[in-house]
Biopython code that builds the backbone (N, CA, C, O; Angstrom):
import numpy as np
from Bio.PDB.StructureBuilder import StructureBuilder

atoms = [
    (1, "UNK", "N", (17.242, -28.471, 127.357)),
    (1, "UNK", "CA", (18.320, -27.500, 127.492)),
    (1, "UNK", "C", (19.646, -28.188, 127.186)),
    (1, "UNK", "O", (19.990, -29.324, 127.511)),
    (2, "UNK", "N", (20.301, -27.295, 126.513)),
    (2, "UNK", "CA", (22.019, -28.297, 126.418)),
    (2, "UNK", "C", (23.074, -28.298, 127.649)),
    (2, "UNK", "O", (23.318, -27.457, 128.515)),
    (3, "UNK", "N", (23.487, -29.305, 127.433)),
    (3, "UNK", "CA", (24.700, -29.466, 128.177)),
    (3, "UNK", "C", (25.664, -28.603, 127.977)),
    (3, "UNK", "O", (26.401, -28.684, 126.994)),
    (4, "UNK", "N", (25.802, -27.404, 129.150)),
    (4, "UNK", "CA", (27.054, -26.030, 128.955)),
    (4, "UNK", "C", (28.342, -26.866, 128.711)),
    (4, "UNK", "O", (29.131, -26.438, 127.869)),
    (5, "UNK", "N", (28.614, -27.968, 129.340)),
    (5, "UNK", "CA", (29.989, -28.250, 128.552)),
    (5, "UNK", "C", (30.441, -29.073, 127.159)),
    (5, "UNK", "O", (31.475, -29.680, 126.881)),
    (6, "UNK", "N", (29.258, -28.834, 126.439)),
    (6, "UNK", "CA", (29.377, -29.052, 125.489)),
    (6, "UNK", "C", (28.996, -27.909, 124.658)),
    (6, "UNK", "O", (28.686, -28.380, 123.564)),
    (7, "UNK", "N", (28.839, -26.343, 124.640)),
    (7, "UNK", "CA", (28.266, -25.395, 124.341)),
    (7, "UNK", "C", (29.736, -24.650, 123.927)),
    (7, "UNK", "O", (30.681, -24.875, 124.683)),
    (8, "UNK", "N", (29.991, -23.641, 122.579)),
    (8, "UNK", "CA", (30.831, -23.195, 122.052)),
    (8, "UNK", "C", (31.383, -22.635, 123.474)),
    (8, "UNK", "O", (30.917, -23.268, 124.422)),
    (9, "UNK", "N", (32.257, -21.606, 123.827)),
    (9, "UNK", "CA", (32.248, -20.576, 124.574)),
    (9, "UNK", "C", (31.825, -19.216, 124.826)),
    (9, "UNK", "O", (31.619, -18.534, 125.830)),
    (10, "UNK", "N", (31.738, -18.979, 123.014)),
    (10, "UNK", "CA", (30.780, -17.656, 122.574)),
    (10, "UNK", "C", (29.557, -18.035, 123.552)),
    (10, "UNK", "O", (29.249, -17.769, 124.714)),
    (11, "UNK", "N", (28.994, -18.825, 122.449)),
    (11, "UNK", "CA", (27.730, -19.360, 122.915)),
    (11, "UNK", "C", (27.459, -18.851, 124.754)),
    (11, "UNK", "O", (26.613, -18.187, 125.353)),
    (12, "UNK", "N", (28.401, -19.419, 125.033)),
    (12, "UNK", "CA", (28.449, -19.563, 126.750)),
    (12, "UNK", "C", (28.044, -18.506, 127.081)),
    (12, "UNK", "O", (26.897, -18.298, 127.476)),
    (13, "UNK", "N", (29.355, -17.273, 126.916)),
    (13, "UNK", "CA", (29.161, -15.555, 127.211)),
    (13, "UNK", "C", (28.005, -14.931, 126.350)),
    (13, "UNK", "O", (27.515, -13.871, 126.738)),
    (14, "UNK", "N", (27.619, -15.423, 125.402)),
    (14, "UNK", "CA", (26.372, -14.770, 124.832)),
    (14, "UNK", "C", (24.975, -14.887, 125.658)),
    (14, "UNK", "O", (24.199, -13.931, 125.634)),
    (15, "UNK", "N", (24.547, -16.491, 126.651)),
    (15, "UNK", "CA", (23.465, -16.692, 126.953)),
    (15, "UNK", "C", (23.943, -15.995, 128.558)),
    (15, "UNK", "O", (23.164, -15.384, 129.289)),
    (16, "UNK", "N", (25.101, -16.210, 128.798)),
    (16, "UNK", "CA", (25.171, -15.563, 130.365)),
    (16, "UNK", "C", (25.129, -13.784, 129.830)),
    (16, "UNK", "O", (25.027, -13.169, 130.892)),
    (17, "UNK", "N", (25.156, -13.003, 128.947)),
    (17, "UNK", "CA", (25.349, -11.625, 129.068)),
    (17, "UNK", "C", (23.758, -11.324, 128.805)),
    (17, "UNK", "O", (23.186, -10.419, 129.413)),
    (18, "UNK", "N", (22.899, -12.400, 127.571)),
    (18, "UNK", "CA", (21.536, -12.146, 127.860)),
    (18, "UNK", "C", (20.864, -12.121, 128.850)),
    (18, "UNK", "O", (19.720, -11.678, 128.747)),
    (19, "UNK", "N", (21.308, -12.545, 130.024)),
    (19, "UNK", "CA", (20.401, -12.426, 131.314)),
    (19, "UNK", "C", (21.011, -11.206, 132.544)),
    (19, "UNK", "O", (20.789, -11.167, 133.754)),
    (20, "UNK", "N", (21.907, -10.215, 131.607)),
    (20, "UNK", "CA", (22.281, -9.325, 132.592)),
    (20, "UNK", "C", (21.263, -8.579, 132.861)),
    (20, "UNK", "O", (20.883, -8.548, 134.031)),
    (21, "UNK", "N", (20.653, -7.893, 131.978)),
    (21, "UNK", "CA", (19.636, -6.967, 131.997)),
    (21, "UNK", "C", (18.380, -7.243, 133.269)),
    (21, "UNK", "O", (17.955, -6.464, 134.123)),
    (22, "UNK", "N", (18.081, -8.431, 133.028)),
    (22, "UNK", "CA", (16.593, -8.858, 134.120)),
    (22, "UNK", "C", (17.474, -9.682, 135.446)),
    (22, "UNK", "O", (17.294, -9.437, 136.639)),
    (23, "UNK", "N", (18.206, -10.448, 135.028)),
    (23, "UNK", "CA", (18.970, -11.265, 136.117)),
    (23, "UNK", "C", (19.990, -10.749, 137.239)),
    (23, "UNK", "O", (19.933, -10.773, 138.468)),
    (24, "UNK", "N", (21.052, -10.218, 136.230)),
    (24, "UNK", "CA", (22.303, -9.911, 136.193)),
    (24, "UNK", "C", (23.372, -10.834, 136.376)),
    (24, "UNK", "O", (24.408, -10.832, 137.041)),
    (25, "UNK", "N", (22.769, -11.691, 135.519)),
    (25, "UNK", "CA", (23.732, -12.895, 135.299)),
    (25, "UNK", "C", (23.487, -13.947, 135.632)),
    (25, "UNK", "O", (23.941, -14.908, 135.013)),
    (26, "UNK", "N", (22.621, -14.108, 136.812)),
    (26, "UNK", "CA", (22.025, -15.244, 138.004)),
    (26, "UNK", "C", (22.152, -16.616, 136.694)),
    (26, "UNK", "O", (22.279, -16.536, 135.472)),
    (27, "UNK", "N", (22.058, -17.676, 137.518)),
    (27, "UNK", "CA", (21.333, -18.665, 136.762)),
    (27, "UNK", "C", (20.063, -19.243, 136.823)),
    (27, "UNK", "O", (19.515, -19.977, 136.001)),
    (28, "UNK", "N", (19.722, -18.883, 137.738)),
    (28, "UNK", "CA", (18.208, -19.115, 137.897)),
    (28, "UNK", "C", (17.407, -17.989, 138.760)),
    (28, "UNK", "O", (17.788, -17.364, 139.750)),
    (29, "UNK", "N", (16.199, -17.940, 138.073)),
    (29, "UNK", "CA", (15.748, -16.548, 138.733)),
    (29, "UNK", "C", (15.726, -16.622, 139.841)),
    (29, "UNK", "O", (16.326, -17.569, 140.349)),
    (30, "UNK", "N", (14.892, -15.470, 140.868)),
    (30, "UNK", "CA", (15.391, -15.330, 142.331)),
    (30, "UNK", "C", (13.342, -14.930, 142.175)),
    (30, "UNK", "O", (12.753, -14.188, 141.389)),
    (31, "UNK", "N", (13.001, -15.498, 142.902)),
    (31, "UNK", "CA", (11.435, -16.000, 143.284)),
    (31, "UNK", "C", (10.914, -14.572, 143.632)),
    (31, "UNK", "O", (11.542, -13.884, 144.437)),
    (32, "UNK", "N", (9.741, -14.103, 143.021)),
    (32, "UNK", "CA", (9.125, -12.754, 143.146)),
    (32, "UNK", "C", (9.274, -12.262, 144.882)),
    (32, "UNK", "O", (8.740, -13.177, 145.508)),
    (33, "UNK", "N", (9.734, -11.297, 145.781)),
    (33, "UNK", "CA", (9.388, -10.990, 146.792)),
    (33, "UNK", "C", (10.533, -11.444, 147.228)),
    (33, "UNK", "O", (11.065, -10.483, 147.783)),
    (34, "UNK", "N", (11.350, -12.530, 147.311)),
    (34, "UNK", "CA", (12.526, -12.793, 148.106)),
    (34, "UNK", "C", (13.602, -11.361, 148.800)),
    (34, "UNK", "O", (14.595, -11.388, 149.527)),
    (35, "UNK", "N", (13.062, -10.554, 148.353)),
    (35, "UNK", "CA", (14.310, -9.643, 148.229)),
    (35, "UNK", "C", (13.733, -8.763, 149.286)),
    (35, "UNK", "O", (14.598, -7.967, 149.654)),
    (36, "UNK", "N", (12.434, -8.575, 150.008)),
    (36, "UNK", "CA", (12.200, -8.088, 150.749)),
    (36, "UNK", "C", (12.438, -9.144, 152.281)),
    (36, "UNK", "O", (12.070, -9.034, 153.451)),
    (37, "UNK", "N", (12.947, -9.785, 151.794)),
    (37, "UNK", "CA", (13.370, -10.629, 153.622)),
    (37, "UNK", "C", (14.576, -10.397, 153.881)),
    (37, "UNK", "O", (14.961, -10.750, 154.996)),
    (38, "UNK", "N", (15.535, -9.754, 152.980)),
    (38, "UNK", "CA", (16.862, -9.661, 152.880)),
    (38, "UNK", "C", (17.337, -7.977, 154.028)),
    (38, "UNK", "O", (17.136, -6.789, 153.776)),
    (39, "UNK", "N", (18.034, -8.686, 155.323)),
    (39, "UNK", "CA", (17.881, -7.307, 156.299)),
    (39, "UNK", "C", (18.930, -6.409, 155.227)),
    (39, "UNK", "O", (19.432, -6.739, 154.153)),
    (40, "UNK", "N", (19.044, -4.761, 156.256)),
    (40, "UNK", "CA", (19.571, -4.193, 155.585)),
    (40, "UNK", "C", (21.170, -3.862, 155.445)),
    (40, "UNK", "O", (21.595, -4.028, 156.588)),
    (41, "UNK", "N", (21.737, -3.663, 155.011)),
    (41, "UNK", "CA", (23.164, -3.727, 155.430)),
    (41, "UNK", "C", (23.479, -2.808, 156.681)),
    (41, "UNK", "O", (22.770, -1.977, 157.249)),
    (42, "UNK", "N", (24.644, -3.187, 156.898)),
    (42, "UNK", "CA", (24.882, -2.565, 158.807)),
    (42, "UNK", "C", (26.185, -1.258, 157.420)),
    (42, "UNK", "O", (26.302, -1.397, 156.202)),
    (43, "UNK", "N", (26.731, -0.405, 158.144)),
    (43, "UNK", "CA", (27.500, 0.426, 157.514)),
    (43, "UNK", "C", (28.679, -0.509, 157.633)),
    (43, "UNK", "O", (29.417, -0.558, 156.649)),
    (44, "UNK", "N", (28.986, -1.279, 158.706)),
    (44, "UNK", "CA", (30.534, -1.896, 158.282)),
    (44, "UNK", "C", (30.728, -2.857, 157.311)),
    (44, "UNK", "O", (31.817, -3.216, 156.864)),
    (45, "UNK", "N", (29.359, -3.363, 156.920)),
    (45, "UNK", "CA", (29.502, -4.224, 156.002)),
    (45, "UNK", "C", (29.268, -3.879, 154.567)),
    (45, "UNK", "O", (29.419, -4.730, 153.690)),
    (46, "UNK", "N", (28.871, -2.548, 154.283)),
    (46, "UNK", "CA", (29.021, -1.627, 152.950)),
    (46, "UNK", "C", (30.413, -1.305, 152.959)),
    (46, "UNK", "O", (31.091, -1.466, 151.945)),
    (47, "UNK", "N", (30.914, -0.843, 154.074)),
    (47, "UNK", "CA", (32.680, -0.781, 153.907)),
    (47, "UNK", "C", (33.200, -1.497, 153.424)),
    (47, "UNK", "O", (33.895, -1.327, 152.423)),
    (48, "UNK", "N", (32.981, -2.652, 154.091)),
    (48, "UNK", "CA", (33.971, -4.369, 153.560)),
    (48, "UNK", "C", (33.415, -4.347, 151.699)),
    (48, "UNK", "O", (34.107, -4.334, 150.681)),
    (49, "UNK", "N", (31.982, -4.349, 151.868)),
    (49, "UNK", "CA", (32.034, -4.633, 150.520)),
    (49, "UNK", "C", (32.670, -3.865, 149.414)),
    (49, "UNK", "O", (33.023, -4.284, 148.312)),
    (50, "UNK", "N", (32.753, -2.625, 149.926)),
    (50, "UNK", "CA", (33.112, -1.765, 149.211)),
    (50, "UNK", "C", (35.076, -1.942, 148.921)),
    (50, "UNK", "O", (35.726, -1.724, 147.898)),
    (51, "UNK", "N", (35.410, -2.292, 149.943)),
    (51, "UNK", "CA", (36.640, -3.046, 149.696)),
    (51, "UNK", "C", (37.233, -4.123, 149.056)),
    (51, "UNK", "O", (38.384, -4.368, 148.698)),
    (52, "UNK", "N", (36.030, -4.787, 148.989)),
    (52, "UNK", "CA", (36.432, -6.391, 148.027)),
    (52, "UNK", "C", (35.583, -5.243, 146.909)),
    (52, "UNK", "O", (36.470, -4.411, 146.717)),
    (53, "UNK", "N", (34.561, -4.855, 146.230)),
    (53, "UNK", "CA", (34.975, -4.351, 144.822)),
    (53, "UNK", "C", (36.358, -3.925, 144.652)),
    (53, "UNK", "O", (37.036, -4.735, 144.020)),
    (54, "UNK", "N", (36.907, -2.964, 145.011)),
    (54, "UNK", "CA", (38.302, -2.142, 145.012)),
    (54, "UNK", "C", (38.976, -3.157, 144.558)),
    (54, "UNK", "O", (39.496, -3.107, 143.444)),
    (55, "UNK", "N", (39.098, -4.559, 145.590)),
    (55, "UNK", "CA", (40.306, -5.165, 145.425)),
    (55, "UNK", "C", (39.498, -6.048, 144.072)),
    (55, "UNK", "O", (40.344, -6.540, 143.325)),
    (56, "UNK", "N", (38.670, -6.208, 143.821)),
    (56, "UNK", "CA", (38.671, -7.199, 142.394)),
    (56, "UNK", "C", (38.602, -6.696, 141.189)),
    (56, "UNK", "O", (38.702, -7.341, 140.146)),
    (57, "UNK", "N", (38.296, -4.631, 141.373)),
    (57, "UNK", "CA", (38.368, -4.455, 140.459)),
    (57, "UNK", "C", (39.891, -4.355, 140.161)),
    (57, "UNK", "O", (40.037, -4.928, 139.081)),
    (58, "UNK", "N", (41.083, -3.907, 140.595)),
    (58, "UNK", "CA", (42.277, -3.790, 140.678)),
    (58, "UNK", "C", (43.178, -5.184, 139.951)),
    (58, "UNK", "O", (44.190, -5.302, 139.260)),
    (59, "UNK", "N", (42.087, -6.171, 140.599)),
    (59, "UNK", "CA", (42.655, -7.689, 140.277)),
    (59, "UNK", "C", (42.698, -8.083, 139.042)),
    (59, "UNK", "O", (43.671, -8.653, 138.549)),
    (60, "UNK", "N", (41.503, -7.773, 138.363)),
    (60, "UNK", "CA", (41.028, -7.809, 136.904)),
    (60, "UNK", "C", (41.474, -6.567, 136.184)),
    (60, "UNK", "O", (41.729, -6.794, 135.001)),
    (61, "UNK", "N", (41.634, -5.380, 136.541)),
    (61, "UNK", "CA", (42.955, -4.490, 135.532)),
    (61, "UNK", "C", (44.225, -5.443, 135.615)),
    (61, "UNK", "O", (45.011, -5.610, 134.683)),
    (62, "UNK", "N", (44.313, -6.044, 136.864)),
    (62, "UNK", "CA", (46.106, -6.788, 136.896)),
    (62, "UNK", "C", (46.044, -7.692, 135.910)),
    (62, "UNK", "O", (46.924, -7.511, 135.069)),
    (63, "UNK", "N", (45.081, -8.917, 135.624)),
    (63, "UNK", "CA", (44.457, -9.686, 135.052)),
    (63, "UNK", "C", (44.546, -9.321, 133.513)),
    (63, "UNK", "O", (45.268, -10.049, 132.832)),
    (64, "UNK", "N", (43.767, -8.076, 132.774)),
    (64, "UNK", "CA", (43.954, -8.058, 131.485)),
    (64, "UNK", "C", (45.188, -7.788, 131.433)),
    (64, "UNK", "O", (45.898, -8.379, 130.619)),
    (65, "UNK", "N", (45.788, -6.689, 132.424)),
    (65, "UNK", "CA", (46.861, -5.802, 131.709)),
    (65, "UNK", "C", (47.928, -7.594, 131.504)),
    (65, "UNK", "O", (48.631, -7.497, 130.498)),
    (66, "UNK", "N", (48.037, -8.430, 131.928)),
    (66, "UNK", "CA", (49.002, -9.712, 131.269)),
    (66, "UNK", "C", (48.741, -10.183, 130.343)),
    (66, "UNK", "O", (49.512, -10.717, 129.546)),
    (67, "UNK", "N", (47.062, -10.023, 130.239)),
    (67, "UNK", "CA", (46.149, -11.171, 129.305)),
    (67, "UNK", "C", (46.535, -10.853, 128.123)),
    (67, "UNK", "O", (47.249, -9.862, 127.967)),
    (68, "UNK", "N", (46.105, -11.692, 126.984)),
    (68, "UNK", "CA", (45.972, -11.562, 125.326)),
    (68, "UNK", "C", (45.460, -10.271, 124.996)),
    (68, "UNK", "O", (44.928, -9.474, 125.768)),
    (69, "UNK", "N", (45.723, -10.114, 123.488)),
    (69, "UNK", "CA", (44.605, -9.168, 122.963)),
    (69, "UNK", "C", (43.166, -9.750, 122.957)),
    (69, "UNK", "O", (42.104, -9.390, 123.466)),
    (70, "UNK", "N", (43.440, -10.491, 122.403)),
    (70, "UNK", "CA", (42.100, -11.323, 122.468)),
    (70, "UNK", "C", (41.220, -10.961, 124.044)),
    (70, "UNK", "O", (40.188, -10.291, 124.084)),
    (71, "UNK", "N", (41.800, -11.481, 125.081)),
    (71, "UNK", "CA", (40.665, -10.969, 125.908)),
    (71, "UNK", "C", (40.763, -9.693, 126.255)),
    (71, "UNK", "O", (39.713, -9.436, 126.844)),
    (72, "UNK", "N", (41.431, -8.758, 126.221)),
    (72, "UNK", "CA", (40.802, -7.272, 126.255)),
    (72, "UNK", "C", (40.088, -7.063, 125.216)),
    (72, "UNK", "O", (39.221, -6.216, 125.431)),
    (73, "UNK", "N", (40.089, -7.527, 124.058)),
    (73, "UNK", "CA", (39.389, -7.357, 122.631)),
    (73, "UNK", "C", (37.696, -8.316, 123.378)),
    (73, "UNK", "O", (36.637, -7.724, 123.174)),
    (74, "UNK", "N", (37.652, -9.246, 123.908)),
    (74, "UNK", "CA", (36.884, -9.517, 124.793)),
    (74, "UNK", "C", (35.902, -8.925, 125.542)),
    (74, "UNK", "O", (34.696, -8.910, 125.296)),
    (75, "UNK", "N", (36.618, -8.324, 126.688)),
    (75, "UNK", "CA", (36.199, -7.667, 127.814)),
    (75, "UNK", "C", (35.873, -6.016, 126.926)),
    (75, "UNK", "O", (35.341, -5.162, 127.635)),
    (76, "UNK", "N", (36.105, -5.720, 125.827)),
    (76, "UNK", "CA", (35.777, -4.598, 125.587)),
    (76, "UNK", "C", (34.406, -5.043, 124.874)),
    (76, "UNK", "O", (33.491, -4.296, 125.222)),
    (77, "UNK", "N", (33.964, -6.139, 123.893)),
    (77, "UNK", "CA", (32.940, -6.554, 123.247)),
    (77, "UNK", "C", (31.760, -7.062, 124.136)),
    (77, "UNK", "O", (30.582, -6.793, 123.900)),
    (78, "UNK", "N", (32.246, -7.910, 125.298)),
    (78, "UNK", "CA", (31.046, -7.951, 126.739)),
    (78, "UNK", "C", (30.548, -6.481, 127.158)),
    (78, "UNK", "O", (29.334, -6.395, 127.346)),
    (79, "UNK", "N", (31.376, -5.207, 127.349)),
    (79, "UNK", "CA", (31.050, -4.056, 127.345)),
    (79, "UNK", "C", (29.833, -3.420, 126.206)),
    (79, "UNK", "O", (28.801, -2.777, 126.394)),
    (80, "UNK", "N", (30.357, -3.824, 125.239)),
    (80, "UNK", "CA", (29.752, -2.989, 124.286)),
    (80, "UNK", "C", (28.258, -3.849, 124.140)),
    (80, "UNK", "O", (27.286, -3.103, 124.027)),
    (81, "UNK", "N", (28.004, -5.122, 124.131)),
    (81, "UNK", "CA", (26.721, -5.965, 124.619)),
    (81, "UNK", "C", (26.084, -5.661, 125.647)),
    (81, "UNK", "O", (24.861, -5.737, 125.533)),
    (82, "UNK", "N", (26.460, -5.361, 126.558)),
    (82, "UNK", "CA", (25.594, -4.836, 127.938)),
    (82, "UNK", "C", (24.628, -3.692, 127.844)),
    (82, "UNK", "O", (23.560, -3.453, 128.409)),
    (83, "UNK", "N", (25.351, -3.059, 126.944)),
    (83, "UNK", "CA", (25.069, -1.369, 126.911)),
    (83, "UNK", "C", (23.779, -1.444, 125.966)),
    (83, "UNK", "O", (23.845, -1.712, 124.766)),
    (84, "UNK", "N", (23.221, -1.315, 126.296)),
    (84, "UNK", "CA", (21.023, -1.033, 125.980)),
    (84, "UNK", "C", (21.486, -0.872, 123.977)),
    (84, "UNK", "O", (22.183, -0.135, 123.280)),
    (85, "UNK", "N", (20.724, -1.873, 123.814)),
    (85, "UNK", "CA", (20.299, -2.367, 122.365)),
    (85, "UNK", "C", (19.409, -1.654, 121.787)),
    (85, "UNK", "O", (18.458, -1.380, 122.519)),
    (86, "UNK", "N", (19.354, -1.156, 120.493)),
    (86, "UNK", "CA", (18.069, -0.926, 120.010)),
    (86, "UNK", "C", (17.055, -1.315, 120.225)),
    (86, "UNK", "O", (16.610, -2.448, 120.040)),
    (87, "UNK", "N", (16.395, -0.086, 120.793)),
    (87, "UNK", "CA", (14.684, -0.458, 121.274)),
    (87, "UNK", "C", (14.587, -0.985, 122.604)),
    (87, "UNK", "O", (13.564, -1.483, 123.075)),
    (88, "UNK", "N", (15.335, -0.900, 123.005)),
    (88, "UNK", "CA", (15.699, -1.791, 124.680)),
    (88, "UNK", "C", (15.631, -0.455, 125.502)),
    (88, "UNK", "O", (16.228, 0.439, 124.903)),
    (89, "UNK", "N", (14.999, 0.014, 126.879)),
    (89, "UNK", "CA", (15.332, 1.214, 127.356)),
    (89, "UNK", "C", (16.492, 1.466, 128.032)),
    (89, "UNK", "O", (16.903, 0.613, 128.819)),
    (90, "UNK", "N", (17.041, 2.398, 127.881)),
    (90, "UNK", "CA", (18.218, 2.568, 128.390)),
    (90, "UNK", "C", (18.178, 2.436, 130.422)),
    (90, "UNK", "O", (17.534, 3.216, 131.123)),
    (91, "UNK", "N", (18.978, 1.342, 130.929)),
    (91, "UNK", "CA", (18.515, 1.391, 132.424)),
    (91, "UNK", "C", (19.875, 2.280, 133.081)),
    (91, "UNK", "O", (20.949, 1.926, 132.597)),
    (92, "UNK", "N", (19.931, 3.101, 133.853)),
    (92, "UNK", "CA", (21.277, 3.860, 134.011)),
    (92, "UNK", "C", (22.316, 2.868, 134.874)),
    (92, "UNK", "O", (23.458, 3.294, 135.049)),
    (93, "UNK", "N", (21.975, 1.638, 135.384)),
    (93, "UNK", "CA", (22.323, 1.079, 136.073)),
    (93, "UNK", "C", (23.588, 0.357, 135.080)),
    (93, "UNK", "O", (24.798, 0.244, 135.275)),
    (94, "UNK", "N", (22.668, -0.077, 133.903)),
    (94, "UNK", "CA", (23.211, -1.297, 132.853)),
    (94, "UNK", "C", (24.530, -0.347, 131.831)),
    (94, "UNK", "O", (25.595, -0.777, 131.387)),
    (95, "UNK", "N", (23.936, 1.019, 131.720)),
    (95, "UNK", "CA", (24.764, 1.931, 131.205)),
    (95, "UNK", "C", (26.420, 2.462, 132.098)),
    (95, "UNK", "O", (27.552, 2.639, 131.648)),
    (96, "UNK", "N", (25.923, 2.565, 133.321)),
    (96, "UNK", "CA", (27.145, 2.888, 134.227)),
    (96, "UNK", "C", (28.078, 1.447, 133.957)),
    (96, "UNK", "O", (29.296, 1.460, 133.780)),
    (97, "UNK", "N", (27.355, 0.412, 133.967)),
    (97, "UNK", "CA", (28.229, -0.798, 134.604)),
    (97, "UNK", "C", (29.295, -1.258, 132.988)),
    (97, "UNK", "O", (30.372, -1.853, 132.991)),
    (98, "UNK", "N", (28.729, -0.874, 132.092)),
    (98, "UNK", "CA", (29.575, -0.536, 130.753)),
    (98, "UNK", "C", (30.277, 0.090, 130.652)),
    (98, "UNK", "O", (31.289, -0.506, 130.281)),
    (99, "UNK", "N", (30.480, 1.419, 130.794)),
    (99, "UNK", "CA", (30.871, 2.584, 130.798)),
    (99, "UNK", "C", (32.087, 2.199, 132.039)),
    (99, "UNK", "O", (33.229, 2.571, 131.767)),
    (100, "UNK", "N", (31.889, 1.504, 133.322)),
    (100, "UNK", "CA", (32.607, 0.937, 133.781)),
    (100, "UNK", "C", (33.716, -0.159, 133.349)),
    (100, "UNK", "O", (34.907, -0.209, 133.658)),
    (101, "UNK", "N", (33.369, -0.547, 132.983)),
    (101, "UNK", "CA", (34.129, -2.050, 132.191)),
    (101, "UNK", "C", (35.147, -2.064, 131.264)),
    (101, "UNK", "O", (36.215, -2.615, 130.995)),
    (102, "UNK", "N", (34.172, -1.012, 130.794)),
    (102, "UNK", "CA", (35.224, 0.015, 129.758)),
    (102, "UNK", "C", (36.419, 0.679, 130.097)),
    (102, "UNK", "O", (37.516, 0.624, 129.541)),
    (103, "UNK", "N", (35.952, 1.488, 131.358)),
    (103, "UNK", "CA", (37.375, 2.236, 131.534)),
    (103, "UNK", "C", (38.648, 1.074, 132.234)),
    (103, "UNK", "O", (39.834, 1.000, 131.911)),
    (104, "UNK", "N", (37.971, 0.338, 133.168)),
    (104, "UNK", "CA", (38.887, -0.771, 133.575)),
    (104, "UNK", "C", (39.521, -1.566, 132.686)),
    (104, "UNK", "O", (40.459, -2.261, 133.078)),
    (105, "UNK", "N", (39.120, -1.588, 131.378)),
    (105, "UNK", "CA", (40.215, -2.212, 130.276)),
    (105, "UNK", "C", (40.699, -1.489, 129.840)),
    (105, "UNK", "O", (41.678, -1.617, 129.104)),
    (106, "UNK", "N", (40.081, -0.342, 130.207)),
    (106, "UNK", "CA", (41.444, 1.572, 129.631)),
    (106, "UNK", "C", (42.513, 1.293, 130.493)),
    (106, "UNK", "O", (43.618, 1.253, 129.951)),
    (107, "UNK", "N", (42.460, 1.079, 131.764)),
    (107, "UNK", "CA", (43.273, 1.078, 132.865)),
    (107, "UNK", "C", (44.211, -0.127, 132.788)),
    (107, "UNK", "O", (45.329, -0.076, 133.302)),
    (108, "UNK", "N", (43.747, -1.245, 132.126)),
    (108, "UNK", "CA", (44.743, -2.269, 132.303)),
    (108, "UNK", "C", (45.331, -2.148, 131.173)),
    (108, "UNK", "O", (46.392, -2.748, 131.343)),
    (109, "UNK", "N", (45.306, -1.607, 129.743)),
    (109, "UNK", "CA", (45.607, -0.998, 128.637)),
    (109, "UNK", "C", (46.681, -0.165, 128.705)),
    (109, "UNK", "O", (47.658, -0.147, 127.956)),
    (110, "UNK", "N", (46.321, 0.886, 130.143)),
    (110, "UNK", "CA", (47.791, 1.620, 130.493)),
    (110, "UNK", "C", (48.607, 1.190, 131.032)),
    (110, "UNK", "O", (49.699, 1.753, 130.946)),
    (111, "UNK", "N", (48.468, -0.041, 131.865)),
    (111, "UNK", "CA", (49.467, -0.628, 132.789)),
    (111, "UNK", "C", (50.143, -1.593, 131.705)),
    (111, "UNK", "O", (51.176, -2.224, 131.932)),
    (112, "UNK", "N", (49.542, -1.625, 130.681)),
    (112, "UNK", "CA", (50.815, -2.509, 129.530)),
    (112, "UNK", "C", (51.769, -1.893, 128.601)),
    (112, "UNK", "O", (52.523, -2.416, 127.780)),
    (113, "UNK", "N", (51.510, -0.320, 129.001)),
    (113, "UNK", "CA", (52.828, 0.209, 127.979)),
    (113, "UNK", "C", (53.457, 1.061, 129.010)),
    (113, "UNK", "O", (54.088, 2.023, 128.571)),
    (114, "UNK", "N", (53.423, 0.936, 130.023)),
    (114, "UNK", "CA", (54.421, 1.195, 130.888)),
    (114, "UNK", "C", (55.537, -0.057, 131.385)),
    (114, "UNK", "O", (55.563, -1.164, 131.924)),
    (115, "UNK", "N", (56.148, 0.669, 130.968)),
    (115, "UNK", "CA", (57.912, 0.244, 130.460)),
    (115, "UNK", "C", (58.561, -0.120, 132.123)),
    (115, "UNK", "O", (58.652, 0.755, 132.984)),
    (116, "UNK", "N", (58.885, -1.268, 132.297)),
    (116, "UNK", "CA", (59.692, -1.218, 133.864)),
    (116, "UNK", "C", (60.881, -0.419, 134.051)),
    (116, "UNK", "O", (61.777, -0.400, 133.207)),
    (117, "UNK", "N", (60.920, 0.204, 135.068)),
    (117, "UNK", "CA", (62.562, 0.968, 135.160)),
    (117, "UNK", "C", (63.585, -0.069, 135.863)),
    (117, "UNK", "O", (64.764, 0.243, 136.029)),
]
sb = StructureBuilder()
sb.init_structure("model")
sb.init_model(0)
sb.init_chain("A")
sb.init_seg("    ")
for serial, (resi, resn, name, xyz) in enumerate(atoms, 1):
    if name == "N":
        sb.init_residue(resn, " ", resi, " ")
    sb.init_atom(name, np.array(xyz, "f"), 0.0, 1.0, " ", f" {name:<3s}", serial, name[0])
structure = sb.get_structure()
C-alpha cells in the first residue's frame, strides 16, 4: 500500500470517496456484527447530536462561503461522485447525502454575494 503522504491529493479524495458507499469513509472496515453491541441512543443524545450536525453544517457553509472557487468547484465535484454511478444501485441514503452537499454549497454560494451594509 502507499504512503498517503506521499499520494497526489486527488488521489487522496478519490480513494477516501471510493469507500463511501460500503464504508462511509471509515479507514478500516468495522468487523461483521460489531454494530449489534452498540446500545441504543437515549433521546437526549439524538438531540445533542442533532445539534453538532446543525452547528457543522453551518460551519462548513461559513467555511466555503470564504473559501476559493476551487474548493466549492470541489465540494460540488465530491457531490457529484457520491451520487450512484452507472450500474451501481441507487442507495437513497448515498442520494440524499449528495443532494445534501449540494445545497450546502448553494447556501454558502449565497452568503458570498451578499454585499455587507
Amino acid at each position: 500500500m502507499s504512503d498517503p503522504n506521499s499520494l497526489d491529493p486527488s488521489e487522496l479524495r478519490r480513494r477516501a470517496l471510493s469507500r463511501w458507499d460500503n464504508e462511509g469513509g471509515a479507514l478500516a472496515p468495522v468487523p461483521h456484527g460489531t454494530h449489534a453491541d452498540v446500545p441504543n441512543m437515549t433521546n437526549t443524545e439524538l438531540v445533542q447530536l442533532r445539534v453538532r450536525v446543525i452547528t457543522l453544517e453551518n460551519l462548513m457553509i461559513a467555511v466555503l462561503a470564504e473559501g476559493s472557487d476551487r474548493q466549492v468547484q470541489v465540494a460540488r465535484e465530491m457531490a457529484e461522485y457520491i451520487s450512484p454511478r452507472p450500474g451501481f444501485t441507487q442507495h437513497p441514503l448515498t442520494t440524499q447525502a449528495a443532494d445534501h452537499m449540494t445545497d450546502l454549497v448553494d447556501r454558502a454560494v449565497h452568503f458570498r454575494t451578499i454585499q455587507p451594509q
